[in-house]
C-alpha positions as semicolon CSV with decimal commas, in nm:
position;residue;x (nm);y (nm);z (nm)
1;X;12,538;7,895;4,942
2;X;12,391;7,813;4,598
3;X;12,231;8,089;4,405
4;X;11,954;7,813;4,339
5;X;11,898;7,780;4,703
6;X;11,930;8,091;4,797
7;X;11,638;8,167;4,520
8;X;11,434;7,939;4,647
9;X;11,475;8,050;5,029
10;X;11,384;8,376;4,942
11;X;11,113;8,249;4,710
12;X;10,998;8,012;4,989
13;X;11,016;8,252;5,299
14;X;10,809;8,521;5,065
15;X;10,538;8,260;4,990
16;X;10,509;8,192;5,393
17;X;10,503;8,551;5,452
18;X;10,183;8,573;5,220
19;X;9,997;8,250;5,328
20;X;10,058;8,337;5,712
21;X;9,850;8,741;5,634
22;X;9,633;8,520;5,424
23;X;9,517;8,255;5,696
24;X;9,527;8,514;5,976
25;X;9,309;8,735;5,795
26;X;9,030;8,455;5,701
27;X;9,071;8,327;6,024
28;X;8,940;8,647;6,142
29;X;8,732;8,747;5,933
30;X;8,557;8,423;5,946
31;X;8,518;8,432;6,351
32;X;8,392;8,762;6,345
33;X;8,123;8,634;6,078
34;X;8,009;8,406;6,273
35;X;7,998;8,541;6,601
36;X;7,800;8,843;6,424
37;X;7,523;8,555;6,272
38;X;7,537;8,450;6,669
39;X;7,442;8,805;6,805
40;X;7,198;8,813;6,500
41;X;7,009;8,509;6,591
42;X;7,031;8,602;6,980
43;X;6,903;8,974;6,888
44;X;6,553;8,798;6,670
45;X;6,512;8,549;6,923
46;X;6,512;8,792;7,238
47;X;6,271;9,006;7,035
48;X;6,007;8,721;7,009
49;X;6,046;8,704;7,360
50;X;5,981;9,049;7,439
51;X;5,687;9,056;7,182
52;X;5,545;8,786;7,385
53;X;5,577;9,003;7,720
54;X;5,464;9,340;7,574
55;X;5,161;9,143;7,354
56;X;5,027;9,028;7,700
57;X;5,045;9,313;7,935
58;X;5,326;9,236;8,150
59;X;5,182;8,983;8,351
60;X;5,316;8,912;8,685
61;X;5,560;8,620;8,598
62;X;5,499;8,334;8,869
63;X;5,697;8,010;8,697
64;X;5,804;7,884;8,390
65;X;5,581;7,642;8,333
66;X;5,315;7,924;8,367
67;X;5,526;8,164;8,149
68;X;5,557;7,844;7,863
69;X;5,194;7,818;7,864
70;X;5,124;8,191;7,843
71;X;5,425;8,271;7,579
72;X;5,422;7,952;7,306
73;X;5,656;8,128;7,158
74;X;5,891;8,118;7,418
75;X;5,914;7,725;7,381
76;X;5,966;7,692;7,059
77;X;6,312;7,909;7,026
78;X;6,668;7,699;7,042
79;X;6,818;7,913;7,304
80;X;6,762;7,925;7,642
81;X;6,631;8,266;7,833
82;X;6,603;8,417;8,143
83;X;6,435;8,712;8,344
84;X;6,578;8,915;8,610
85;X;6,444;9,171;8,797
86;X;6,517;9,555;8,798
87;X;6,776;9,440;9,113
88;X;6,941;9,144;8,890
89;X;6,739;8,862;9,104
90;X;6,652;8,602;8,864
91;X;6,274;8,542;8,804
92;X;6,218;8,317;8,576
93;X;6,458;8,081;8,395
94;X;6,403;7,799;8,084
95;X;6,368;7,470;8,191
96;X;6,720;7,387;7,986
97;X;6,986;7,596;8,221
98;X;6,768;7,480;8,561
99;X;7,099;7,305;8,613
100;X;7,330;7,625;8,573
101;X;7,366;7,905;8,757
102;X;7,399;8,238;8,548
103;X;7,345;8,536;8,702
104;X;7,298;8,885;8,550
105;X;7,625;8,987;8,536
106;X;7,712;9,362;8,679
107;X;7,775;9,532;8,328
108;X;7,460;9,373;8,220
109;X;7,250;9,524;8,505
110;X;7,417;9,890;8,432
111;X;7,388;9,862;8,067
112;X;6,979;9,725;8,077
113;X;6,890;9,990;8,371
114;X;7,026;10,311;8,149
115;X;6,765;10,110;7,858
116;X;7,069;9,985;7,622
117;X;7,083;9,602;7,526
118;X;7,455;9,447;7,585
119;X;7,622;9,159;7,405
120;X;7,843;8,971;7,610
121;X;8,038;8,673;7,598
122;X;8,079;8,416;7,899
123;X;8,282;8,100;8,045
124;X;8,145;7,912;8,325
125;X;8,327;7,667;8,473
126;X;8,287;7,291;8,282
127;X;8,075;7,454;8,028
128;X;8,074;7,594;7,665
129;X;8,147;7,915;7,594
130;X;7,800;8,117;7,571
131;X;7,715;8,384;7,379
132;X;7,473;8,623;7,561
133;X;7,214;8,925;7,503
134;X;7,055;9,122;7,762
135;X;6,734;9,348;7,682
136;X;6,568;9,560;7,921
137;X;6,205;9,609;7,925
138;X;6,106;9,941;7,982
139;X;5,733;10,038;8,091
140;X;5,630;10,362;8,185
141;X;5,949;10,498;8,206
142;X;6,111;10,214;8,399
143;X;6,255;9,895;8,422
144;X;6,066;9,616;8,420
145;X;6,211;9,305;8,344
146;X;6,616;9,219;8,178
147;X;6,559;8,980;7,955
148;X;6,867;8,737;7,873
149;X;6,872;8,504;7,614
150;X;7,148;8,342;7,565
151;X;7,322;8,010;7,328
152;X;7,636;7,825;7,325
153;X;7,936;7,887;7,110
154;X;7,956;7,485;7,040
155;X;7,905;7,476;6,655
156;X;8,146;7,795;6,606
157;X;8,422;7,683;6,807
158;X;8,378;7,343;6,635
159;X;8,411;7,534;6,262
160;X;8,645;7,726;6,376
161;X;8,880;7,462;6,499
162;X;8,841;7,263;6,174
163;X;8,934;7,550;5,960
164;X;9,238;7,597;6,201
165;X;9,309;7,203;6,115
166;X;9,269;7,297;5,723
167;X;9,468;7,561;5,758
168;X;9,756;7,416;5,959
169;X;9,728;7,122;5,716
170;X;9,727;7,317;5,394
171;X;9,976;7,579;5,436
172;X;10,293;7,342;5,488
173;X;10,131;7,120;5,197
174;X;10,105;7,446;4,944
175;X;10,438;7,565;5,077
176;X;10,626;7,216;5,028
177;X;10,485;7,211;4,662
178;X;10,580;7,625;4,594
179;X;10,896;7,524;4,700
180;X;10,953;7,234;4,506
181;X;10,762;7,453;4,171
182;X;11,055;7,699;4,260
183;X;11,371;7,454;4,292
184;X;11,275;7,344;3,951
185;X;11,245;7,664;3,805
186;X;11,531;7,861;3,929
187;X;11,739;7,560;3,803
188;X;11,539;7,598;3,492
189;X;11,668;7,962;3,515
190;X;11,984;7,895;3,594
191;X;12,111;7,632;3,367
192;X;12,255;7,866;3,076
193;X;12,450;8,033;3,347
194;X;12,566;7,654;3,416
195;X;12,670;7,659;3,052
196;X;12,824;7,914;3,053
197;X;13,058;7,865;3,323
198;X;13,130;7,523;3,135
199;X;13,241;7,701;2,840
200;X;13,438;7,948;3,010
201;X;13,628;7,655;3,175
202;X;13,711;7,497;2,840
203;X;13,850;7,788;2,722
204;X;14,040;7,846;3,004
205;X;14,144;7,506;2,920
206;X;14,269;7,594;2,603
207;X;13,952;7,558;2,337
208;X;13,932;7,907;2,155
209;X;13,653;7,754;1,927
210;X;13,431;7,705;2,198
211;X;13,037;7,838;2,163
212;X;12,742;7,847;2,315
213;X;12,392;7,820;2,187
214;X;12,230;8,133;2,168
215;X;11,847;8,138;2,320
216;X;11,561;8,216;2,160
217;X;11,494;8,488;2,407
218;X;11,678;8,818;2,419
219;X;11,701;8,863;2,818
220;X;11,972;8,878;3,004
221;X;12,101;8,519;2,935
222;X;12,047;8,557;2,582
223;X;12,263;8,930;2,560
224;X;12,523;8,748;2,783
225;X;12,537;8,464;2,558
226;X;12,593;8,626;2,221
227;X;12,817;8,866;2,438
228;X;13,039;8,563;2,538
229;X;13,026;8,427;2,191
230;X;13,137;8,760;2,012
């Protein structure tokens, strides 16, 4: 094989080495960015609706057209919520998952009755992915109410795919062009070893006057060169 090509495989398999670590790691890092702006936005909204509980004295919940009318603030977030009871049993649900059926999951119930909120992540069948937070509301000493709001993972999954696309897209693209930058330089590179090996052939041939042009630089061409010609 070519020292030219072999140059440019290494040169080429190095540069894929670096852009593969590269993507991975943005890739990454950018997921867990957004899922963290997710849980931040869940965290806020769940305390408005807790606010709205505690601010009004824990009254018995009946519906959720009651619960709108009591809590404004309740309607005006762009999540949906629920409330279970201290068993799990769902209370109260926003009018925008009457169509699903969510229940408190196990870890959820452990994790609000010991007075810890829990992140979670979920799949139901023929749905988004969801992003979920569970808060307990403590009075007196015990548990109230869980409150779970929760929000799809729609818009994250949908930046995340497209930055999967650009990436996918990209990388071959930058490689194709490295590669081709690379060919052209290590032939660059290697064309005063090229005349060199024409020179030695002529004098092989017979042409003792033979010479080559020194270069301006004094690498290793250039001390080969003047080596030659001595």
């Amino acid at each position: 094989m070519p020292l030219r090509v072999r140059l440019t495989l290494w040169y080429g398999t190095a540069l894929a080495l670096i852009l593969i670590i590269f993507s991975s790691v943005l890739y990454v890092i950018t997921a867990r960015s957004l899922r963290d702006a997710v849980d931040q936005s869940l965290e806020e909204t769940a305390a408005v609706a807790v606010r709205s509980l505690e601010e009004r004295g824990f009254l018995p919940l009946i519906d959720e057209t009651e619960l709108m009318s009591q809590f404004p603030e309740l309607a005006r977030i762009d999540k949906f919520f629920q409330i279970f009871s201290p068993s799990g049993t769902i209370t109260i649900r926003s009018p925008n998952v009457k169509q699903h059926e969510m229940p408190l999951s196990r870890q959820a119930l452990e994790v609000a009755s010991s007075g810890r909120t829990l992140f979670e992540s979920a799949k139901y069948p023929k749905e988004p992915p969801l992003r979920l937070i569970s808060v307990p509301i403590i009075y007196r000493g015990s548990l109230l109410y869980i409150v779970q709001v929760g929000t799809t993972m729609d818009s994250v999954e949908h930046t995340l795919n497209r930055l999967l696309l650009v990436l996918l897209v990209s990388m071959p693209v930058a490689l194709a062009v490295s590669l081709a930058g690379g060919w052209f330089m290590a032939g660059r590179a290697l064309r005063p070893v090229d005349a060199i090996t024409l020179a030695a052939q002529r004098i092989a041939g017979g042409d003792l006057t033979q010479r080559l042009t020194a270069p301006a630089s004094a690498d290793e061409i250039g001390r080969l060169t003047n080596t030659f010609n001595d």
